[in-house]
C-alpha positions as CSV (number, residue, x, y, z in Angstrom):
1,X,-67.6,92.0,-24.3
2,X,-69.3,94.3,-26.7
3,X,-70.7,97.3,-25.7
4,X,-74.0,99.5,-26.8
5,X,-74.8,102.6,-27.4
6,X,-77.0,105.6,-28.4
7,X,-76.0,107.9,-30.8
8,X,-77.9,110.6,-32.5
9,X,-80.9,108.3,-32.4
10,X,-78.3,105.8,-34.0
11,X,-77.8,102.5,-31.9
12,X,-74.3,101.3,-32.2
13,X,-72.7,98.3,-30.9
14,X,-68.6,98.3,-30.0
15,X,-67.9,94.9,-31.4
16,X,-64.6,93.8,-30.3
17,X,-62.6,91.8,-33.3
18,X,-61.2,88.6,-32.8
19,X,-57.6,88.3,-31.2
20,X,-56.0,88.3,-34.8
21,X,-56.6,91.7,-34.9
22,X,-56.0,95.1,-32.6
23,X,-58.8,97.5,-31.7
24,X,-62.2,97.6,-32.5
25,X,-65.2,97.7,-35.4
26,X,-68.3,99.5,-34.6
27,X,-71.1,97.7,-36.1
28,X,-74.6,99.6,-36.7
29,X,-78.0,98.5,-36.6
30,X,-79.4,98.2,-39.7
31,X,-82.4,96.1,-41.4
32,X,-80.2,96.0,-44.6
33,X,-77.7,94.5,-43.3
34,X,-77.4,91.0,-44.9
35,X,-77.7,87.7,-43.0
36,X,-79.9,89.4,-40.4
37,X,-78.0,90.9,-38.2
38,X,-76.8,94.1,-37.1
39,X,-73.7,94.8,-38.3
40,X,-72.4,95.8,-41.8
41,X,-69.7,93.7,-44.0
42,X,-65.9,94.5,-43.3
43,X,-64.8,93.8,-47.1
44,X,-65.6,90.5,-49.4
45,X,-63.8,87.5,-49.7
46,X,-63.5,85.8,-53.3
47,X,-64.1,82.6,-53.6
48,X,-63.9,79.8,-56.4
49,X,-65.3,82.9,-58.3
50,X,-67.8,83.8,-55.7
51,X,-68.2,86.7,-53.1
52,X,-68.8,86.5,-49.8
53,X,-69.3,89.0,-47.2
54,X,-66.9,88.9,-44.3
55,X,-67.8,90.2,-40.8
56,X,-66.4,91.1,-37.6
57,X,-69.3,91.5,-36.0
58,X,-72.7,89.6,-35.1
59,X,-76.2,90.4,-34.0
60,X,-76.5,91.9,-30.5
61,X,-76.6,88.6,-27.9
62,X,-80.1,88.6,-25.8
63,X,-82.1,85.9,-24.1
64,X,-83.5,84.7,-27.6
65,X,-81.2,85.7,-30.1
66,X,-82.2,84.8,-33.5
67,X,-79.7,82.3,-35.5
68,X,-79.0,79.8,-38.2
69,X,-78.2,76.4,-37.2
70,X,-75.2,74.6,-39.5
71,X,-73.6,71.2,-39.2
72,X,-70.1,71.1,-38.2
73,X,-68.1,67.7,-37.6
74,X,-65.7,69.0,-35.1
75,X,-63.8,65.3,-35.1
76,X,-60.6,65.0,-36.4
77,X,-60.5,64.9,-40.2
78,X,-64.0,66.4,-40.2
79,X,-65.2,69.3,-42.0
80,X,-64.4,71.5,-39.4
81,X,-60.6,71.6,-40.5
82,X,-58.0,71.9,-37.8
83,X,-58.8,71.5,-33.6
84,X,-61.2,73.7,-32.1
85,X,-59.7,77.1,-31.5
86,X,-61.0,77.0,-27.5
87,X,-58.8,73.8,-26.9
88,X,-57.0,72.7,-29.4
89,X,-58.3,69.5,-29.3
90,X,-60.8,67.5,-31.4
91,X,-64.4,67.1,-30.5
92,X,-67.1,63.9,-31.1
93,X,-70.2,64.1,-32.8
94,X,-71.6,62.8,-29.9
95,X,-70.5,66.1,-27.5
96,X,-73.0,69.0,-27.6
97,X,-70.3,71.4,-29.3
98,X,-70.8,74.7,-31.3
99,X,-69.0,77.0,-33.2
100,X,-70.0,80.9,-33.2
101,X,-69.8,83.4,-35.7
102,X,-66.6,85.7,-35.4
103,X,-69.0,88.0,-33.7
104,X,-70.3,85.9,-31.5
105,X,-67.1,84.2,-30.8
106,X,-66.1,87.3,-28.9
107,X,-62.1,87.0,-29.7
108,X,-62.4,83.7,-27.6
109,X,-64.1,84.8,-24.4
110,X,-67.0,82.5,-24.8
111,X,-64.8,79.5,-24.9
112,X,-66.4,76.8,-22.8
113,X,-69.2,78.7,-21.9
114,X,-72.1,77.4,-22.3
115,X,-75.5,78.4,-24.9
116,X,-78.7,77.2,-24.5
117,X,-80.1,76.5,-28.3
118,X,-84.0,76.3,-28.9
119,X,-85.3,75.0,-32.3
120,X,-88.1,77.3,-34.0
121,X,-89.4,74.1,-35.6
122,X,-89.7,71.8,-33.4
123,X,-89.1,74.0,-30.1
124,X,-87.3,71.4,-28.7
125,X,-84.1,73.1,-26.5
126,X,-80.2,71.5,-26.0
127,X,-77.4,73.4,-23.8
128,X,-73.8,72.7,-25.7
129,X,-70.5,74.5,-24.9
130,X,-68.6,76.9,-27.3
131,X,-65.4,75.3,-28.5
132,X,-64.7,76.8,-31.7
133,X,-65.1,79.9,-34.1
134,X,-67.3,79.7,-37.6
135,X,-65.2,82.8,-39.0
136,X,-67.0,85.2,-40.5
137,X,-63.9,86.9,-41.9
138,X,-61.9,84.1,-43.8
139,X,-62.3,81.0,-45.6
140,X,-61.5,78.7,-48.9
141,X,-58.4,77.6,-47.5
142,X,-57.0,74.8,-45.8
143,X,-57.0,75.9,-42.2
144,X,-61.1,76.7,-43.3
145,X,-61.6,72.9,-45.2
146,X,-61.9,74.9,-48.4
147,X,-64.9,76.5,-47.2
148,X,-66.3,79.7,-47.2
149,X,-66.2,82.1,-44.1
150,X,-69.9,82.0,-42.1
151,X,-72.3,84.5,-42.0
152,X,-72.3,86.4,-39.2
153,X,-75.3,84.7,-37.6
154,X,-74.7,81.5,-37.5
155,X,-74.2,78.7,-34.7
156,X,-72.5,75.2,-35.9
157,X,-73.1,72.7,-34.2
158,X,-72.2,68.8,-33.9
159,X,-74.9,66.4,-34.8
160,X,-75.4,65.5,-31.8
161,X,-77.0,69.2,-31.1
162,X,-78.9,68.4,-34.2
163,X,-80.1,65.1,-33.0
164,X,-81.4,66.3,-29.4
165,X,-83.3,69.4,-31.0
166,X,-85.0,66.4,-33.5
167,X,-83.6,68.4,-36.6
168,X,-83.2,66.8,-40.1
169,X,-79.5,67.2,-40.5
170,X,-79.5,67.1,-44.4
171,X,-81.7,70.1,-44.7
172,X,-78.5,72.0,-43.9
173,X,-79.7,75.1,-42.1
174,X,-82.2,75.6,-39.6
175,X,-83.8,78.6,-37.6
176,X,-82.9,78.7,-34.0
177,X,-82.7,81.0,-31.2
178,X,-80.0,80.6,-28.8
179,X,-78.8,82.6,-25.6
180,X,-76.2,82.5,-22.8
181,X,-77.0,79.2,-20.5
């Protein structure tokens, strides 16, 4: 659970990092923090001669917490690489699943929880349950499908999330809010 707090007019949030790692990363508010969220980068990754930012932290969660929607295909031999980190087990396109940034993720303790997820386009709303991380702190390997670790705001989601919000999956990324169900 991450904590908040005031300090010297500063508003800090305790995020806890995931359960790789001991301790935690305090994360400040910032508006020029990239990706839209709250917390500063921990380091870069290098990429297939990119850099990415990696983060251990998200955007403070609140009833309408502001997001970007990805497509994830949690089955196996999907994009999503290995089983979902909540159960180990593969997931159908056709389950309302999502995958949360590192941040979000929480070090696991929103596994099977579920998130309610509203589309800003078409303001259409879906409830699917967290099975998985989108880590925000490593990437372009196998265990990752080669690809390169998520932002720290973003929620991935199985197509079938995508259908039921009436989302054009191809566009890749989409503005969303989502929140604790």
């Amino acid at each position: 659970m991450d904590s908040v707090f005031q300090i010297k007019s500063r508003v800090v949030t305790i995020c806890h990092r995931d359960r790789w790692e001991v301790g935690t990363h305090i994360c400040t508010n910032s508006p020029l923090s990239p990706s839209g969220g709250s917390c500063q980068p921990s380091g870069t990754l290098n990429c297939k001669g990119k850099s990415y930012p990696k983060y251990h932290c998200s955007p403070p969660v609140t009833s309408s917490t502001s997001a970007t929607l990805t497509e994830n295909d949690f089955s196996e031999g999907g994009d999503g690489g290995g089983p979902s980190e909540c159960d180990d087990k593969y997931h159908s396109n056709s389950e309302h699943v999502v995958a949360l940034s590192t941040g979000w993720y929480a070090g696991g303790s929103r596994c099977g929880q579920m998130v309610k997820i509203t589309s800003t386009k078409t303001g259409r709303s879906v409830t699917a349950k967290v099975v998985d991380e989108c880590d925000s702190m490593n990437g372009c390997d196998s265990e990752h499908a080669d690809q390169p670790p998520c932002r720290n705001n973003i929620v991935d989601a199985s197509s079938s999330v995508w259908d039921t919000l009436g989302l054009d999956i191809d566009v890749g990324e989409e503005s969303i809010t989502w929140s604790m169900a």
